[in-house]
C-alpha positions in Angstrom: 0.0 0.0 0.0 3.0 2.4 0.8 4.7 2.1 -2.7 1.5 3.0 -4.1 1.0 6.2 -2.5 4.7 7.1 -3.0 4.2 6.0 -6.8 0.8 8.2 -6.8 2.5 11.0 -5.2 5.0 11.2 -8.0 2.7 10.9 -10.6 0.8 14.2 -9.2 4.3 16.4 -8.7 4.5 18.4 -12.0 7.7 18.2 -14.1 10.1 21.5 -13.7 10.1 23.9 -11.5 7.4 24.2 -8.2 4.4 26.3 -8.3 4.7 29.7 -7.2 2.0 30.3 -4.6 0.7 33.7 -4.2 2.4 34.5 -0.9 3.5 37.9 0.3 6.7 39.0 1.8 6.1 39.5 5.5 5.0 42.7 6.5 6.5 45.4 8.6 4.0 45.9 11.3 2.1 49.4 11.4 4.1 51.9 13.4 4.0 50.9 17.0 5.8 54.0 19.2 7.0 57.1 18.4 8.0 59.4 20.9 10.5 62.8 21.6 12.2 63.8 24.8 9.4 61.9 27.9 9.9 62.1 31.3 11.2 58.5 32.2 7.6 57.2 33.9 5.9 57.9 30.2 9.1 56.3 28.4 8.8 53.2 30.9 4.8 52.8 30.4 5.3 52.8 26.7 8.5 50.2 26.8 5.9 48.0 29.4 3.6 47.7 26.0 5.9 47.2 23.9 7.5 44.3 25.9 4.2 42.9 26.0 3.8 42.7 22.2 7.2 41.0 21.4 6.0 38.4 24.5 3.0 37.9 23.2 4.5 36.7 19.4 7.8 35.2 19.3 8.1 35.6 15.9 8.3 39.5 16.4 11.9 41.1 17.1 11.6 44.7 18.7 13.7 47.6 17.4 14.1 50.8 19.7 15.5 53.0 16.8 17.0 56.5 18.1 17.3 59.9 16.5 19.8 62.7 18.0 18.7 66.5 18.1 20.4 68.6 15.1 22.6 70.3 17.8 21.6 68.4 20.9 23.6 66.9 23.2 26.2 64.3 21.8 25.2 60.6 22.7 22.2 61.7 24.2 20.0 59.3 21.5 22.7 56.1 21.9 22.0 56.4 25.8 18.5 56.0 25.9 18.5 53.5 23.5 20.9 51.2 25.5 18.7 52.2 28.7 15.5 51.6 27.0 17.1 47.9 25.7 18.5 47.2 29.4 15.2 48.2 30.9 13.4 45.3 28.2 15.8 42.9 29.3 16.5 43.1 32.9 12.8 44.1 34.1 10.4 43.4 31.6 12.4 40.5 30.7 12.4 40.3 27.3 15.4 37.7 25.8 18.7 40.3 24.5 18.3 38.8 21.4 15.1 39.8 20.5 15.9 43.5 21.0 18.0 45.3 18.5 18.9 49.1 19.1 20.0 51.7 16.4 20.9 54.7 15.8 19.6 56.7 12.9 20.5 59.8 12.2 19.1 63.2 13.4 16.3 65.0 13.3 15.0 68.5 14.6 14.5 67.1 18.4 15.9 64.1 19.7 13.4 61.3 18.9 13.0 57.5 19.8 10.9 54.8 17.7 9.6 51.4 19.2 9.0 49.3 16.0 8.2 45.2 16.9 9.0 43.3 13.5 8.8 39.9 12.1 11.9 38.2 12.0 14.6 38.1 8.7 12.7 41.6 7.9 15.1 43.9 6.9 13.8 47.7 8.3 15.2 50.3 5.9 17.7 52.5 6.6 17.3 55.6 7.8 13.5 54.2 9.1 12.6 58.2 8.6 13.8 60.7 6.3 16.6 61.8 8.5 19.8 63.7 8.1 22.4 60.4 8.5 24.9 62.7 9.6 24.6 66.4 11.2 26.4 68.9 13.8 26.4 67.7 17.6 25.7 70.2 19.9 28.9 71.2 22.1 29.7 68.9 24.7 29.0 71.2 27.6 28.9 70.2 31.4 24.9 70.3 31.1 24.9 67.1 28.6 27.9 65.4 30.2 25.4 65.4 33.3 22.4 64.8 31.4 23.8 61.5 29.5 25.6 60.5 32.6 22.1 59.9 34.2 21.2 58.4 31.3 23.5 55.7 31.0 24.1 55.3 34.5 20.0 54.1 35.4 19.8 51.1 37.1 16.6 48.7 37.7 15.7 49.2 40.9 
């Protein structure tokens, strides 16, 4: 009984090359987050939903793509995406490797973009139409405090 299935199973394959079935690329999801400069409380709230999205599908990979301020301070954008990735993993525990963080240029105010994605989706780059590279502010005692607190947050 076997040998006939196989024998009717190769009789049904077509000669040369398979079928193309109408299937679409996967899609980038609709624009989760966007945000500018938030006091930490809003930023946490909205990284509390976002963790819950990737949980909920663990096909999805989360991006937390940053923008500096034309002018702002410098590594102000790199430090809040590296505390917004360290707050997913170490409270909200999502796994490092489904949280990716870039950095993408500048735009008029410093900006920060929660995007959950499909895996082997490629996001284009710059997400935005942003300036890839543009004037830092000057690295006055003001943002060497401000970044400090930045990168030095720690769960509590």
């Amino acid at each position: 009984m076997l040998v006939k299935l196989l024998a009717l199973t190769i009789v049904l394959l077509p000669s040369g090359p398979a079928p193309v079935l109408n299937e679409r690329p996967p899609q980038i999801l609709d624009l989760f987050e966007q945000y500018g400069k938030i006091d930490w409380a809003d930023e946490r709230a909205r990284l509390d939903n976002f963790a819950i999205q990737l949980m909920n599908d663990e096909r999805l990979i989360g991006y937390i793509i940053v923008f500096d301020a034309k002018g702002g301070c410098p590594g102000e954008a790199q430090a809040r995406a590296i505390r917004a990735k360290k707050y997913l993993m170490e409270v909200r525990a999502v796994p490092w490797n489904r949280v990716i963080w870039r950095r993408d240029g500048y735009l008029d105010g410093v900006s920060t973009i929660l995007q959950p994605v499909v895996r082997n989706v490629n996001l284009p780059y710059p997400l935005l139409s942003a300036t890839k590279e543009g004037p830092d502010g000057p690295e006055s005692k003001a943002c060497r405090v401000k970044v400090g607190r930045i990168r030095t947050w720690r769960p509590k």
